[in-house]
VEXZA-796656 format. One record per residue (C-alpha): x, y, z negated. Coordinates in pm, 1 decimal. Example, Ala and Ser with C-alpha at 12.3 -4.5 7.8 and 13.67 -1.06 7.14 Angstrom:
<rs>
          X          Y          Z
     1230.0     -450.0     -780.0
     1367.0     -106.0     -714.0
</rs>
This chain:
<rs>
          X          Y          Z
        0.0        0.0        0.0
      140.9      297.7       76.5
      232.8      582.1     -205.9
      -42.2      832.0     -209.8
       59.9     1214.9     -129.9
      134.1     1415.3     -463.9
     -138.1     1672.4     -522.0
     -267.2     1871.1     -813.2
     -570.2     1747.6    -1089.8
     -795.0     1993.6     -895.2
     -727.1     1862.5     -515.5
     -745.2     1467.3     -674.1
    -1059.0     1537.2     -865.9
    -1254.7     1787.2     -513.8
    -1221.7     1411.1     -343.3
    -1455.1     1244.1     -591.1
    -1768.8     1045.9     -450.1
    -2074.2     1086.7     -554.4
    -2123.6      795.8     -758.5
    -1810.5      898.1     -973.7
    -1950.9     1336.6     -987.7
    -2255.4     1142.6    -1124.4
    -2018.0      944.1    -1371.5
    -1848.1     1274.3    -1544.0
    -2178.3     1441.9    -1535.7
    -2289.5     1166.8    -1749.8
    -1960.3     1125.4    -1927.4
    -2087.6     1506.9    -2043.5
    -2395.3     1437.7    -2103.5
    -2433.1     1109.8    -2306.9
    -2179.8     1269.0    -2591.0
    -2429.5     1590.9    -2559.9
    -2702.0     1413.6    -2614.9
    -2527.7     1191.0    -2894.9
    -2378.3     1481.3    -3079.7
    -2745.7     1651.9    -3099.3
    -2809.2     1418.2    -3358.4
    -2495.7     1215.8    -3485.2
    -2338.1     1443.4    -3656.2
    -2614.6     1568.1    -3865.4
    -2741.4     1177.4    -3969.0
    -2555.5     1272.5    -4298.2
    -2727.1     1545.4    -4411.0
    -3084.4     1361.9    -4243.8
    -3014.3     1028.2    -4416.6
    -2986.1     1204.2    -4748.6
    -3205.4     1517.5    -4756.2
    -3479.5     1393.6    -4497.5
    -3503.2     1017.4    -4573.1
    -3385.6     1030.6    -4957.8
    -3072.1      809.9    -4979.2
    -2788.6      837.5    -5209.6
    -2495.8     1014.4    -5086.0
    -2304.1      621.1    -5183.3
    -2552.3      448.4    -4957.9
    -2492.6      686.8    -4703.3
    -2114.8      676.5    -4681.4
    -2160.3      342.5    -4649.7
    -2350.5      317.5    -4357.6
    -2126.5      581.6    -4168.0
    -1843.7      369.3    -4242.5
    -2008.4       76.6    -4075.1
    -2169.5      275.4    -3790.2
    -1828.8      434.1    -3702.2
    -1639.7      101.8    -3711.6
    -1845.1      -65.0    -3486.5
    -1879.9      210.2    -3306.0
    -1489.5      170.7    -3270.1
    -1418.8     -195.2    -3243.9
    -1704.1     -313.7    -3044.5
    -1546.3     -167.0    -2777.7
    -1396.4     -473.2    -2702.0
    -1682.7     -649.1    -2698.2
    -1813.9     -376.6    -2432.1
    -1481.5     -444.4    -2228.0
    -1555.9     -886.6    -2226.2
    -1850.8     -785.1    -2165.9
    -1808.5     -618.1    -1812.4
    -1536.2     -837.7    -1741.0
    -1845.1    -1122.6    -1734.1
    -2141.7     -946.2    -1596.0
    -1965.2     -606.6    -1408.9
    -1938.0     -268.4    -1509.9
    -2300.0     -170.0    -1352.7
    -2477.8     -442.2    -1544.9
    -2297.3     -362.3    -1895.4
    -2313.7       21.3    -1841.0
    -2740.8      -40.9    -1796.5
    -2719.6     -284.0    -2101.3
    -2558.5      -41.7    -2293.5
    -2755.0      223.8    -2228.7
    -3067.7       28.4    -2274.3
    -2937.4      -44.6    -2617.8
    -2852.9      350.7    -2704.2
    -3176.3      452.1    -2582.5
    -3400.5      220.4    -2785.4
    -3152.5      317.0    -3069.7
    -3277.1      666.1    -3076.0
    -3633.8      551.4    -3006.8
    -3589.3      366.6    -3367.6
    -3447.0      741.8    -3501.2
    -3787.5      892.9    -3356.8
    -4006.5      600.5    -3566.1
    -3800.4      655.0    -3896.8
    -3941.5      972.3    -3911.7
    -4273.7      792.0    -4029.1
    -4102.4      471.8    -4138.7
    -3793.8      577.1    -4329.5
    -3592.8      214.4    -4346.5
    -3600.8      159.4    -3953.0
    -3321.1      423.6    -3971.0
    -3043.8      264.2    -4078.5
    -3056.3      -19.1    -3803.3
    -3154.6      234.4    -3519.9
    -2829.8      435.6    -3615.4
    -2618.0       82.0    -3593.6
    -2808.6       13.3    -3280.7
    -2714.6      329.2    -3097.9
    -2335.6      250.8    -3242.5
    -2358.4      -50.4    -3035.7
    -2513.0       91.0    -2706.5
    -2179.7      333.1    -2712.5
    -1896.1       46.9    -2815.4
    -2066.6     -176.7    -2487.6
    -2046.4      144.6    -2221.6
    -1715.5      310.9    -2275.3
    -1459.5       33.0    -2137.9
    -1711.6       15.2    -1864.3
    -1743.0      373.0    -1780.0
    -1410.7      431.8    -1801.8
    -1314.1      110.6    -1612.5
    -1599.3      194.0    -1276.8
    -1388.0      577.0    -1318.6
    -1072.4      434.2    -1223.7
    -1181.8       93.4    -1046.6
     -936.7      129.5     -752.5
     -778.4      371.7     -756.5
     -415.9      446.1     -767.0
     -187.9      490.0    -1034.4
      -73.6      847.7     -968.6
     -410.0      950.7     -933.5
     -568.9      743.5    -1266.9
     -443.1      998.6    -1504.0
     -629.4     1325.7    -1307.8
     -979.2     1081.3    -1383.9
     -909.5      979.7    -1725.3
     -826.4     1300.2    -1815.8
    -1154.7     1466.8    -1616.8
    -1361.3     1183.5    -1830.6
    -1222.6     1294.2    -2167.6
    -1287.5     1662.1    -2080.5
    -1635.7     1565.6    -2042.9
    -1634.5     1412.6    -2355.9
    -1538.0     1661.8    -2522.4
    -1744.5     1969.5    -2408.6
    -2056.6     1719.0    -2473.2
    -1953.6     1660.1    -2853.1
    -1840.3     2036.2    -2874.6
    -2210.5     2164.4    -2710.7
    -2383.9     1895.2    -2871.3
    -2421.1     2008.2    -3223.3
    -2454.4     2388.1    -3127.4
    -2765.6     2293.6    -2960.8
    -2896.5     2099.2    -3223.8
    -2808.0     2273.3    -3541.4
    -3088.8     2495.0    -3638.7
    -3357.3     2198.0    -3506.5
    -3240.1     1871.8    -3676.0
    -3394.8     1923.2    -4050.2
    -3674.1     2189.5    -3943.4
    -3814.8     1989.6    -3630.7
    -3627.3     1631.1    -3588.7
    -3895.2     1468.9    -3427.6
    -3896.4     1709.3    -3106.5
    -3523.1     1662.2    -3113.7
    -3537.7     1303.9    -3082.3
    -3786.8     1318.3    -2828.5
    -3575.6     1495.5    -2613.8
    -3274.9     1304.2    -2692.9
    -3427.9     1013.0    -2615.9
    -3583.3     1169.8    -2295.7
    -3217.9     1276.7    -2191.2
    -3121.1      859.4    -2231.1
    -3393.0      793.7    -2008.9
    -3300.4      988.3    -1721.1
    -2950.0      885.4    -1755.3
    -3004.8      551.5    -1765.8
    -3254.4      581.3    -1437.9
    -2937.5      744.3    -1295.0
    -2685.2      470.3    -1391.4
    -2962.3      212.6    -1229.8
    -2920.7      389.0     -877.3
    -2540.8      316.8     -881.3
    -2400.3      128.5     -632.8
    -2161.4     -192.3     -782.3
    -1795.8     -123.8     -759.3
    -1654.0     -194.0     -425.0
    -1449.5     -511.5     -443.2
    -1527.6     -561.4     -832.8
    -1422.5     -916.4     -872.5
    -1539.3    -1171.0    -1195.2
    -1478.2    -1481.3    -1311.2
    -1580.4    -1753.2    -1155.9
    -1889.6    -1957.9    -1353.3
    -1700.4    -2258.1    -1378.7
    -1361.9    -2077.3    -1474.8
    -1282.3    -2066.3    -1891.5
    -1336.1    -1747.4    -2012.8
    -1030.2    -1574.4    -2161.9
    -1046.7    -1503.3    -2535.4
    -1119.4    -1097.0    -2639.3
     -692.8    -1042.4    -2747.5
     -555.0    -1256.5    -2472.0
     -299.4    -1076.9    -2261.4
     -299.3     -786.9    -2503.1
      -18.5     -560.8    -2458.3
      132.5     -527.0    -2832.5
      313.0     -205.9    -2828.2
       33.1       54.4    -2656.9
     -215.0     -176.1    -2872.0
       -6.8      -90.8    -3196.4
      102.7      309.9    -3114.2
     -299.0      310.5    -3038.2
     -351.5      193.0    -3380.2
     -100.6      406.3    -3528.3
     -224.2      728.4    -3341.3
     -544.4      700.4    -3439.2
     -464.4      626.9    -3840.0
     -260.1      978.2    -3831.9
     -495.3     1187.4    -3613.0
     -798.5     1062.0    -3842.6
     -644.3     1214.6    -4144.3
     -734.0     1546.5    -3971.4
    -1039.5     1411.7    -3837.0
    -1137.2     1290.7    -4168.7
    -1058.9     1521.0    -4456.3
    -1010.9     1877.1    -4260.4
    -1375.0     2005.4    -4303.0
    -1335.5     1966.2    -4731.4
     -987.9     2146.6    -4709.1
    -1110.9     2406.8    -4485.4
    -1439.5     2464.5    -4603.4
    -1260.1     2534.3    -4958.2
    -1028.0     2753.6    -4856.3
    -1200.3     2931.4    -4564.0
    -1599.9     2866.7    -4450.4
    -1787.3     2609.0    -4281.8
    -1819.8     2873.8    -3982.7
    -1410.5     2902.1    -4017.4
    -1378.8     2461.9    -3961.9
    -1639.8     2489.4    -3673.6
    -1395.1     2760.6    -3497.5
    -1126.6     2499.7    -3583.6
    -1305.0     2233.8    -3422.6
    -1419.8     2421.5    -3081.5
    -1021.2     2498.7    -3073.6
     -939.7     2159.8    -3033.5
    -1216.0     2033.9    -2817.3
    -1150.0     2365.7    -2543.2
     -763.1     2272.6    -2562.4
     -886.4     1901.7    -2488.4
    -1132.1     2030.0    -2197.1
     -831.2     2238.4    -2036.1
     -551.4     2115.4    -2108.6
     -550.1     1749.3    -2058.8
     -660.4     1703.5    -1704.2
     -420.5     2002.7    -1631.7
     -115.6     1798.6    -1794.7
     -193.1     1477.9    -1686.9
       -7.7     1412.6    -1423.5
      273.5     1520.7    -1645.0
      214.5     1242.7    -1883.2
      172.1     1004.2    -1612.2
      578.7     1059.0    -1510.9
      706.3     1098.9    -1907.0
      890.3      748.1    -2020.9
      679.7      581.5    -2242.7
      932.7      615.6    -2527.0
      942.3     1008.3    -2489.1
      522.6     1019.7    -2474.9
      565.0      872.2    -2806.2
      806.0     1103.2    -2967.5
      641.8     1394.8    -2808.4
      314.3     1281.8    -2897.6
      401.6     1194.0    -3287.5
      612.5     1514.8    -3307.6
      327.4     1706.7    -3253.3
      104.3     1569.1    -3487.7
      381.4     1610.2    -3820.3
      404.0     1943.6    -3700.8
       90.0     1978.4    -3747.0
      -72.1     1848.2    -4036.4
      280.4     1973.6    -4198.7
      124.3     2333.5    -4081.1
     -189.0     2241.5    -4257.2
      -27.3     2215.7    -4582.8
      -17.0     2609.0    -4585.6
     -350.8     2618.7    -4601.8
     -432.2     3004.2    -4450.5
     -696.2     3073.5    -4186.0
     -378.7     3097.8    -3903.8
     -251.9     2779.1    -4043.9
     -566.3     2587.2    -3991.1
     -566.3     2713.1    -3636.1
     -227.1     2672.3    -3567.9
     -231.0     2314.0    -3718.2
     -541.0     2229.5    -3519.1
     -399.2     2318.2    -3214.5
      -66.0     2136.2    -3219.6
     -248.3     1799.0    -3371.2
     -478.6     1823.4    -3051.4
     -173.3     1911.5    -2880.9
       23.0     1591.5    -2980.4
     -306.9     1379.4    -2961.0
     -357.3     1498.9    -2605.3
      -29.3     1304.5    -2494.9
      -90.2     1009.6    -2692.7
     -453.0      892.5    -2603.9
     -382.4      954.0    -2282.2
      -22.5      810.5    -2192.2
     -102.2      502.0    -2438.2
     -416.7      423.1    -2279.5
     -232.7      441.5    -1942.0
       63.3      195.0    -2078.0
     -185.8      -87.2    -2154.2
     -343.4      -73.7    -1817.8
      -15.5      -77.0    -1664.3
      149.5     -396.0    -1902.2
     -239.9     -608.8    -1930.7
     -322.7     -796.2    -1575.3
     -666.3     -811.7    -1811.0
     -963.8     -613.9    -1629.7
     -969.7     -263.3    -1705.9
    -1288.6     -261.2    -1896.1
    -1130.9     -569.7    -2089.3
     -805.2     -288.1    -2141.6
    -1000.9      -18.9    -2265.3
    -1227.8     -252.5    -2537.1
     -890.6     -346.1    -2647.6
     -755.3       22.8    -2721.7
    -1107.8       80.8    -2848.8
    -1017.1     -198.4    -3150.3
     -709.5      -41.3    -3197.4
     -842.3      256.0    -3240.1
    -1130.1      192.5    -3454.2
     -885.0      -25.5    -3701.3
     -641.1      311.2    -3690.1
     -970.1      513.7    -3763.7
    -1064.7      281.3    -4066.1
     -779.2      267.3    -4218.5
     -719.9      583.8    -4223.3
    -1063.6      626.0    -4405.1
     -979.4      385.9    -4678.0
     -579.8      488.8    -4717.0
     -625.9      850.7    -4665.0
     -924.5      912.5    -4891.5
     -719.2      730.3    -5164.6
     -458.4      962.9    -5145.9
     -653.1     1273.4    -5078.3
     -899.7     1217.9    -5404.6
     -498.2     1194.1    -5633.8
     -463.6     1538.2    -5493.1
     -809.6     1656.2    -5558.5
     -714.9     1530.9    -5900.1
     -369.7     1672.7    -5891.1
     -503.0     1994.9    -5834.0
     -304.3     2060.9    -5488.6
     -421.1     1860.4    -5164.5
     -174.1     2029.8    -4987.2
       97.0     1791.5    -5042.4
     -196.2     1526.4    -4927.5
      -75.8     1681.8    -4505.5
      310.5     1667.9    -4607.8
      226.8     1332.9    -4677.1
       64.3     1214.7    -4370.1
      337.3     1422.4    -4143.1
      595.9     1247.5    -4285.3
      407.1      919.3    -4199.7
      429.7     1061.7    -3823.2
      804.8     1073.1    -3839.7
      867.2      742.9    -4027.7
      597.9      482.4    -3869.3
      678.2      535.2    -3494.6
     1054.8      424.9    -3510.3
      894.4       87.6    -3636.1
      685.9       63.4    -3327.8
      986.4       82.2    -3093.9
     1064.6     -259.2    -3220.3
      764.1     -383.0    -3004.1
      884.1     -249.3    -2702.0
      901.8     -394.4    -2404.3
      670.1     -679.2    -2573.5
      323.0     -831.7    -2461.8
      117.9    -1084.2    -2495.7
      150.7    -1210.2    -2191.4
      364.7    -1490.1    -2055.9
      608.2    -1471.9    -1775.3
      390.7    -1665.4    -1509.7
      645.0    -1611.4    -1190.6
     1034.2    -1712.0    -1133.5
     1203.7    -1317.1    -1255.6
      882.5    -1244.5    -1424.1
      951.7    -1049.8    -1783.5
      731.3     -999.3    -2043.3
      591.5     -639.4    -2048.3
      727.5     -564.3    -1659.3
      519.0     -338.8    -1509.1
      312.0     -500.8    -1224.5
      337.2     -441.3     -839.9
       68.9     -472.4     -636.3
       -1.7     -816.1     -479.6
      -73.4     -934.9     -189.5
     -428.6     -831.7     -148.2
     -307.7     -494.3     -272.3
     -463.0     -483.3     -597.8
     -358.4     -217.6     -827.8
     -172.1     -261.1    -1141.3
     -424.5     -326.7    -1460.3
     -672.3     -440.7    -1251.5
</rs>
């Protein structure tokens, strides 16, 4: 196959088909129409529906891990049926999850299980969406889509909750009607999409492949590990902030971060693409302990500034480690991207369970700023230790000169690498 002419994130991105436009619009709007109501179930579980503040963390902790890890049930999932098929299922799933919300306004206990179902519906479609977004298409050109897809992630999840602020205690049965109404259309949409040209599945009589096999340790592990750091920002910023500036101070943080995601990803991607692996890493992990070690000042510009360079660092490593395992698997790409999902949401959790240990000692200490020194520190120390996996995979050698962890060429049938 021949190399494919260089050209910038905005020339790549004008040659979309329409099948794909339709793809970001909905990578744009299922987050909008998620974040309308997902980030408020907190407050709605507890001052709407009555249930202790205990019972409620509880339930976000579960929602949010399977919301994670079931990604890579989402990614067997497609490998089996396609990426139409699981992006309907999944869909179908998320929809009748916020039909349940609607309900639990007059039956209070349906809401727990809708909230878990509409975790599920979004841990089956994102390998899949992500997968029929690069399906084909070459590897120069991969990063310019990822990048467009998490940009339209992001202005969803940063538009979502403006929207739905002053609506989702005073009138949260018209906003789950037209949630749900928004699911509806979307999913019509997804049913009009043609199958992915050339999208090839197991055979029925062929053994299907466990959900780890072929798992490419090291971007599997720096996943992890990105995701356990980042999360101590994600997790505990809005109780630092909120204490020593406003709740109208962390939501300025918080746009920050999702406009630098927006414009500054797809612009840099093709950067990220070239960078070796091991500098990604370094650049990516650098930026992060720079800035949670910011965060320790604890002033408005040092909330800012911190924000910025976290997004900054996180910017490189979602991106260039999500690129790695597609390039080291010879899984599917949906099958890659449930994988990274796991990692991810096990990063995520344990970051949850770790980091609120250690930030309630320095609630109790009097002085949570040491709680950021802490966690930068962990950005300089636990990388080295992931350099010891490079080069590794789980995959076998399978021809005479192949290594383990070599990227792939294309084949025969020209096939692109993580396909």
């Amino acid at each position: 196959m021949a190399e494919p002419p260089r050209e910038g994130p905005r020339a790549t991105l004008a040659a979309l088909s329409g099948p794909l436009r339709f793809l970001l619009l909905s990578s744009f709007l299922i987050p909008l129409g998620s974040f309308m109501v997902l980030p408020f179930m907190s407050v709605f579980l507890h001052e709407r529906l009555g249930m202790g503040l205990g019972a409620v963390g509880l339930v976000l902790a579960v929602a949010s891990l399977v919301q994670f890890s079931g990604g890579i049930v989402g990614g067997a999932l497609a490998e089996r049926i396609g990426l139409r098929r699981t992006m309907l299922c999944a869909l179908v799933v998320r929809t009748a999850g916020f039909v349940g919300l609607l309900l639990a306004l007059r039956w209070p206990p349906l809401a727990v299980a809708a909230l878990i179902l509409t975790c599920c519906g979004a841990a089956l479609y994102l390998p899949a969406n992500k997968a029929y977004l690069v399906h084909g298409v070459d590897e120069e050109r991969r990063p310019a889509y990822l990048s467009a897809g998490n940009a339209a992630l992001n202005a969803g999840m940063a538009v979502g909750p403006l929207i739905a602020g002053p609506f989702v205690l005073s009138s949260p049965g018209w906003l789950f009607l037209a949630v749900t109404a928004l699911f509806v259309a979307v999913t019509a949409g997804h049913a009009r999409l043609p199958a992915p040209d050339g999208e090839r599945r197991p055979a029925a009589e062929s053994a299907p492949r466990g959900l780890l096999s072929g798992l490419p340790i090291l971007p599997f592990a720096a996943c992890a590990v990105s995701f356990y750091l980042y999360f101590h920002f994600q997790h505990y910023l809005a109780v630092y902030a909120v204490e020593r500036a406003s709740s109208e101070f962390y939501s300025l943080v918080l746009l920050l971060c999702f406009a630098l995601v927006i414009v500054v990803q797809p612009l840099a991607s093709g950067l990220i693409r070239s960078m070796p692996y091991a500098l990604a890493l370094a650049v990516g992990f650098t930026g992060l302990a720079a800035g949670l070690a910011v965060l320790a000042i604890g002033t408005r510009p040092a909330l800012l500034a911190g924000g910025a360079l976290i997004t900054l660092g996180d910017i490189v490593l979602f991106l260039k480690n999500d690129l790695e395992a597609l390039r080291r698997s010879d899984r599917s790409d949906a099958v890659v991207f449930g994988q990274q999902r796991l990692a991810a949401g096990l990063g995520a959790c344990a970051s949850g369970v770790l980091g609120g240990q250690l930030y309630g000692l320095g609630e109790r200490a009097g002085d949570t700023g040491w709680f950021w020194l802490l966690a930068a520190a962990q950005c300089l120390l636990l990388p080295p230790l992931l350099l010891a996996l490079r080069g590794r995979t789980a995959r076998p050698p399978t021809q005479p000169g192949d290594t383990e962890g070599a990227p792939k060429s294309h084949d025969a049938h020209g096939r692109i690498p993580g396909r």
